[in-house]
C-alpha positions as CSV (number, residue, x, y, z in Angstrom):
1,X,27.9,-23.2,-11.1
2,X,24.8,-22.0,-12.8
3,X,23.4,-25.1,-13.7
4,X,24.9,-28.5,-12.9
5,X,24.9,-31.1,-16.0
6,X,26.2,-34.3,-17.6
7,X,27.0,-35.1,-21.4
8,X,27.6,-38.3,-22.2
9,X,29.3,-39.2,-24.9
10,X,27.7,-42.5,-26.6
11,X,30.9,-42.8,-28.7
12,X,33.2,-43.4,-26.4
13,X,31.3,-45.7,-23.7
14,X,32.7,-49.1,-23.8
15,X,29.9,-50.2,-21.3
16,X,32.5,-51.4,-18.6
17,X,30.0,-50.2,-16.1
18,X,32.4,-48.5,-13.5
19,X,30.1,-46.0,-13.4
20,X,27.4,-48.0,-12.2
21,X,29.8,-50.2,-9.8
22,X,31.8,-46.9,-8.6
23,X,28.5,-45.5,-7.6
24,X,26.9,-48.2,-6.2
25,X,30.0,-48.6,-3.2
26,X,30.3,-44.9,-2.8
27,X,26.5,-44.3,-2.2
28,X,26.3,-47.9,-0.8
29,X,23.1,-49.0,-2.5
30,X,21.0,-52.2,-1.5
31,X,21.1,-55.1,-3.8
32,X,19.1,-54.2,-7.1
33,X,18.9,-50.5,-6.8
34,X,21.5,-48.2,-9.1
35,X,21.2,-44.8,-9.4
36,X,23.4,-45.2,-13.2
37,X,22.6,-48.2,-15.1
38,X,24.3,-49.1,-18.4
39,X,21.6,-50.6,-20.8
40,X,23.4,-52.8,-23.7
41,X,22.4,-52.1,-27.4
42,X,22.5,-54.5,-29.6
43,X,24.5,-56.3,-31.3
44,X,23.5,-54.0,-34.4
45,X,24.3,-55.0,-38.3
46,X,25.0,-58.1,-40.0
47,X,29.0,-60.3,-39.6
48,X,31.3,-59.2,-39.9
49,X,30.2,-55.8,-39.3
50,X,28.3,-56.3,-36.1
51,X,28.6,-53.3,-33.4
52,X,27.1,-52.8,-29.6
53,X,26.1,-49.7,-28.1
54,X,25.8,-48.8,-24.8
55,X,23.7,-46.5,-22.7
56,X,24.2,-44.9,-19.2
57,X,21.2,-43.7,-17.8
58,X,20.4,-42.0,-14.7
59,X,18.5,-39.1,-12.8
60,X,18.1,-36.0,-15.5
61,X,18.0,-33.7,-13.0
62,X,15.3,-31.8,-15.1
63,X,14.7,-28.6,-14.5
64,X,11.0,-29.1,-14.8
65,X,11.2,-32.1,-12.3
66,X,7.8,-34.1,-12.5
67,X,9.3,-35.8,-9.4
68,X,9.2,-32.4,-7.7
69,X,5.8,-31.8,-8.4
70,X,4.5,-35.1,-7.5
71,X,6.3,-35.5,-4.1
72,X,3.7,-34.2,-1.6
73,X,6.4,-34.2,1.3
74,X,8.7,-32.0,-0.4
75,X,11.4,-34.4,0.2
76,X,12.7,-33.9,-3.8
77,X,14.2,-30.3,-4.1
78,X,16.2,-28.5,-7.0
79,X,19.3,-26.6,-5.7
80,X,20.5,-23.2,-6.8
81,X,22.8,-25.1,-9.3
82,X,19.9,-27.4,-10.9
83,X,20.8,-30.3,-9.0
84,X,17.9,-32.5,-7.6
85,X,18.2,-33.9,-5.0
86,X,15.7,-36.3,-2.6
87,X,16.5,-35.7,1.3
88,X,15.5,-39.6,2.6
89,X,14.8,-38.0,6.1
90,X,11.6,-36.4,4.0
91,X,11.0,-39.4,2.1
92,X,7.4,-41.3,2.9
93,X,8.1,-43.8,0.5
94,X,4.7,-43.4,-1.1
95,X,6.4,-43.6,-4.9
96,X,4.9,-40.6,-6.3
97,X,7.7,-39.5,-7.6
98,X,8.9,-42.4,-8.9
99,X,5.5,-43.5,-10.9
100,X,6.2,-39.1,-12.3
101,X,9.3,-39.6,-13.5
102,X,9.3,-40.1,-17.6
103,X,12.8,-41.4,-17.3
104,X,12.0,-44.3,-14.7
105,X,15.0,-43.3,-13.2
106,X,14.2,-43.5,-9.5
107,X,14.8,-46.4,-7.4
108,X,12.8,-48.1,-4.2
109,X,15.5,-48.9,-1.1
110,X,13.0,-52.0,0.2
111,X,14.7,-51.8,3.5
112,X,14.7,-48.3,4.6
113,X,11.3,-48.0,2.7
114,X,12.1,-44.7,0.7
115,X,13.2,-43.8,-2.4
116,X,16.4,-42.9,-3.5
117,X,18.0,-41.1,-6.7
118,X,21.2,-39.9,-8.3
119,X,22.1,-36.3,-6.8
120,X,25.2,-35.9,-9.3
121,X,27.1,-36.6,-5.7
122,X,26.2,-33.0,-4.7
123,X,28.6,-33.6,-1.7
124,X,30.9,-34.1,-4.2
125,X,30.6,-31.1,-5.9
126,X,30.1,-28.9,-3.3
127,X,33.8,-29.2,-2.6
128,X,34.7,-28.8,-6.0
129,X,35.4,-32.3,-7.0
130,X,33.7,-34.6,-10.2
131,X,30.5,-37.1,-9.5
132,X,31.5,-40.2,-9.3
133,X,30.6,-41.9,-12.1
134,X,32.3,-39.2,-14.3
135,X,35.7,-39.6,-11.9
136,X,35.3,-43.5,-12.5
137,X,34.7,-43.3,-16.4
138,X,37.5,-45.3,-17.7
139,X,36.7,-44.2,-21.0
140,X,36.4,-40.6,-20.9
141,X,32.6,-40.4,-22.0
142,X,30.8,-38.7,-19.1
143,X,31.6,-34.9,-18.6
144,X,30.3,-32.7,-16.2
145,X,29.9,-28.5,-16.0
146,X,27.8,-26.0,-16.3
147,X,25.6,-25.8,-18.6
148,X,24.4,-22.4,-18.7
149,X,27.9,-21.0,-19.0
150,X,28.8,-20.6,-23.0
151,X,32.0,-20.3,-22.7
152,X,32.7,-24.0,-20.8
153,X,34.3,-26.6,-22.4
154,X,31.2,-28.6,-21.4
155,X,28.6,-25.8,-23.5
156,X,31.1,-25.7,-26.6
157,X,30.8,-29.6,-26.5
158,X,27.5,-29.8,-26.6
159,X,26.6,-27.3,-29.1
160,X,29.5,-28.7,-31.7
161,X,28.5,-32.2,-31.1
162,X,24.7,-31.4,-31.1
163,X,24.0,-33.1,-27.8
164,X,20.6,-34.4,-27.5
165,X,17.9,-35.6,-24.0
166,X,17.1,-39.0,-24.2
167,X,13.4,-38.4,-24.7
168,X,12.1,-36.6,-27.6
169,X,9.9,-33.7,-25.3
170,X,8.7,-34.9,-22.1
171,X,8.7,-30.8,-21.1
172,X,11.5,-31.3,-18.6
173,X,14.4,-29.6,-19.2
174,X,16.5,-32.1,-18.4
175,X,20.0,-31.5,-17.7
176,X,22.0,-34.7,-18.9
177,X,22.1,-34.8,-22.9
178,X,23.9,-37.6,-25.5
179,X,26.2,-37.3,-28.3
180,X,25.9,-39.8,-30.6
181,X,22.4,-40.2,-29.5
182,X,20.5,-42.0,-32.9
């Protein structure tokens, strides 16, 4: 895999939050800390016509990382398949990275002191299996590949669906995109 991403599709999240739940166990986080979190939109419109909307968010792993840049330790990396990832045996805990990130994505573990982040389950995918939260999906929404490979289901999604990032340009390259972004 050329470079590891996630397309979520906003039309089919129901906002059940098993991907936030799933996870939470598998990565055991501490209280308050989520390395996926599904913000609620809405409601939207007027009754009867009255709709919700439903956003995961989580680590872009941009391939301009400010998080890299900002960690003086080195303890944030990008593999060889775009995935960032945060080693917590690196990790001063000083927040740098957190207080670079645009997306506001990166978490504080209180107790070990350190921060912590999404890593797509890297562990995961180096033996060939799905993250987490895209295994758990119960509505089919998240979708992971690679994205510099035209010819994946994953890069013919995203260019018929016109995938968008979340920000407009915060120069990051990030590698998770939304269709039915608005």
């Amino acid at each position: 895999m050329e470079r590891a991403g996630l397309l979520i599709d906003l039309r089919k999240c129901t906002g059940c939050l098993a991907c936030t739940v799933g996870c939470k166990q598998v990565h055991q986080l501490a209280v308050g800390e989520f390395w996926i979190e599904v913000f609620t939109i809405g409601p939207q419109g007027t009754f009867p016509d009255v709709s919700m909307y439903w956003l995961p968010v989580m680590c872009m792993h941009c391939q301009e990382a400010p998080c890299i840049e900002a960690c003086v330790e080195g303890a944030i990396r990008r593999r060889d398949d775009g995935i960032v990832i945060l080693d917590p045996e690196a990790c001063p805990g000083c927040g740098l990275c957190a207080s670079a990130c645009p997306y506001h994505v990166i978490q504080f573990d209180q107790a070990r002191q350190l921060a912590t982040k999404c890593n797509f389950c890297a562990e995961r995918v180096d033996r060939g299996d799905l993250p987490y939260c895209v295994q758990t999906c119960t509505a089919g929404a998240l979708h992971f590949g690679d994205l510099a490979d035209p010819k994946s289901d994953m890069a013919r999604s995203f260019v018929a669906n016109a995938a968008q990032a979340l920000l407009p340009d915060p120069n990051t390259r990030p590698s998770v995109y939304y269709i039915g972004l608005e």
